[in-house]
C-alpha positions as CSV (number, residue, x, y, z in Angstrom):
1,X,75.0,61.0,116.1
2,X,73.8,63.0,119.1
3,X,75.6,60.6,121.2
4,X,78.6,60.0,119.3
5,X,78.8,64.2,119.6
6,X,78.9,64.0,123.8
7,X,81.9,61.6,123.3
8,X,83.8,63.8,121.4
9,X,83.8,60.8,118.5
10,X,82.3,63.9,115.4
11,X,86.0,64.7,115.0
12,X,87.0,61.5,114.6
13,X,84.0,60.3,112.4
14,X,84.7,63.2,109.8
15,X,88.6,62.4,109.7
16,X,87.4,58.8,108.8
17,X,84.9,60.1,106.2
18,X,87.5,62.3,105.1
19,X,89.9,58.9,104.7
20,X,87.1,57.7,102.1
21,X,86.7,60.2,99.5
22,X,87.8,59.9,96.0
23,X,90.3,62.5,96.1
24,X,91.7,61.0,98.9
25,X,91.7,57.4,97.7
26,X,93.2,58.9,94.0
27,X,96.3,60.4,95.8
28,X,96.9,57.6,98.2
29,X,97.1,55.2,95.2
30,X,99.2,57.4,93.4
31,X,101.9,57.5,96.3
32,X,102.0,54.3,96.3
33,X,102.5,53.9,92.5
34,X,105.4,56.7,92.8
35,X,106.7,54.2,95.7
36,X,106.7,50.9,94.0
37,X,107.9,52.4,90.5
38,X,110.6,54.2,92.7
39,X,112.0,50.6,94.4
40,X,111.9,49.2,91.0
41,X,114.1,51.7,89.4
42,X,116.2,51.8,92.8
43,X,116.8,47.9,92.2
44,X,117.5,48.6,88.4
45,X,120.2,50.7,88.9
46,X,121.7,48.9,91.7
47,X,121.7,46.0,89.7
48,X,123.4,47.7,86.9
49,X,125.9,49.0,89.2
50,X,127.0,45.3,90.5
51,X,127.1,44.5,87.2
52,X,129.5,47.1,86.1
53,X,131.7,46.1,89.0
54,X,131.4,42.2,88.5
55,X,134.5,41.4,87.7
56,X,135.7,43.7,86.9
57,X,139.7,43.7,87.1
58,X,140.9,47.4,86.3
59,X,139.3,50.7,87.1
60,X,141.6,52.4,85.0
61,X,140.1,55.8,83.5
62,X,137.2,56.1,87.3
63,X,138.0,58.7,89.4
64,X,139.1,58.1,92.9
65,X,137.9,61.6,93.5
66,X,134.6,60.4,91.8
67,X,133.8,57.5,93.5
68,X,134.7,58.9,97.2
69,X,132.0,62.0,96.8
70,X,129.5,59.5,95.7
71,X,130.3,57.5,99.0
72,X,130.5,60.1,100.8
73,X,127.1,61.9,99.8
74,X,125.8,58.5,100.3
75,X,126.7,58.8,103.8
76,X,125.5,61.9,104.5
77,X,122.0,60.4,102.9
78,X,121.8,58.1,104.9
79,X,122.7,59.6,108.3
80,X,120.0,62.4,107.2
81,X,117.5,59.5,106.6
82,X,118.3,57.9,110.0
83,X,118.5,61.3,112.4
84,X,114.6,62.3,110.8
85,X,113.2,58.9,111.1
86,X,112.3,57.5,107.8
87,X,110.6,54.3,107.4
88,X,112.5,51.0,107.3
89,X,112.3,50.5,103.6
90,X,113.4,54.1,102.1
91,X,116.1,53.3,105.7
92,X,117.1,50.3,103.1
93,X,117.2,51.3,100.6
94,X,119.7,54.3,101.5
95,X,121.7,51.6,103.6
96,X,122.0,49.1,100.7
97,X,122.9,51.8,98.2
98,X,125.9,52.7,101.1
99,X,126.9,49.5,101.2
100,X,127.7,49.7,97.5
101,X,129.4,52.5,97.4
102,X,132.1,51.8,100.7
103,X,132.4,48.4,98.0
104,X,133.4,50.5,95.4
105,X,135.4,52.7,97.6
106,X,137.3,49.6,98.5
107,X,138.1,48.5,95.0
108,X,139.1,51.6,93.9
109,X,141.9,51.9,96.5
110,X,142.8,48.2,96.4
111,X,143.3,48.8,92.4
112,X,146.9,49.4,91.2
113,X,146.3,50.8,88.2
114,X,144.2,53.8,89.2
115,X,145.5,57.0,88.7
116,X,144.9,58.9,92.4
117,X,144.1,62.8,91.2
């Protein structure tokens, strides 16, 4: 230990003891819970959404108001999630979620028999 001490490894070796405690091990696992439970409701909802729209010949009664702030904080979201870096799969996610919405903005508009508040 004496010489991992002269090669300034001590720091190193308690960070990596640190890495193996229970505490540590507990909250890692339960990120990653929160993660995958996350993408799974993320899917959900997206696939409830596409089903909503499937087909879907009249939006009469949705909001164009509605449906552009949703695509619009979407964008926003996602900018923010791109300027500060965020992994690839949360960078998905947001960009998938986007994509949706611009779809949605499309049909809206495309639509004659929305009322345009």
């Amino acid at each position: 230990s004496s010489e991992l001490g002269e090669l300034g490894m001590d720091s190193e070796l308690d960070e990596m003891k640190r890495y193996f405690t229970d505490e540590y091990l507990f909250r890692m696992a339960l990120m990653q819970a929160i993660s995958i439970a996350h993408a799974i409701l993320s899917f959900l909802a997206f696939k409830n959404d596409l089903g909503f729209w499937k087909g879907r010949e009249s939006v009469e009664g949705l909001s164009t108001r509605g449906v552009l702030f949703n695509a619009g904080s979407s964008l926003i979201i996602f900018l923010y999630l791109a300027d500060y870096h965020t992994s690839y799969m949360v960078l998905g996610m947001s960009a998938l979620g986007l994509y949706a919405e611009m779809v949605k903005v499309m049909r809206t508009h495309r639509s004659p028999h929305i009322t345009h508040h």
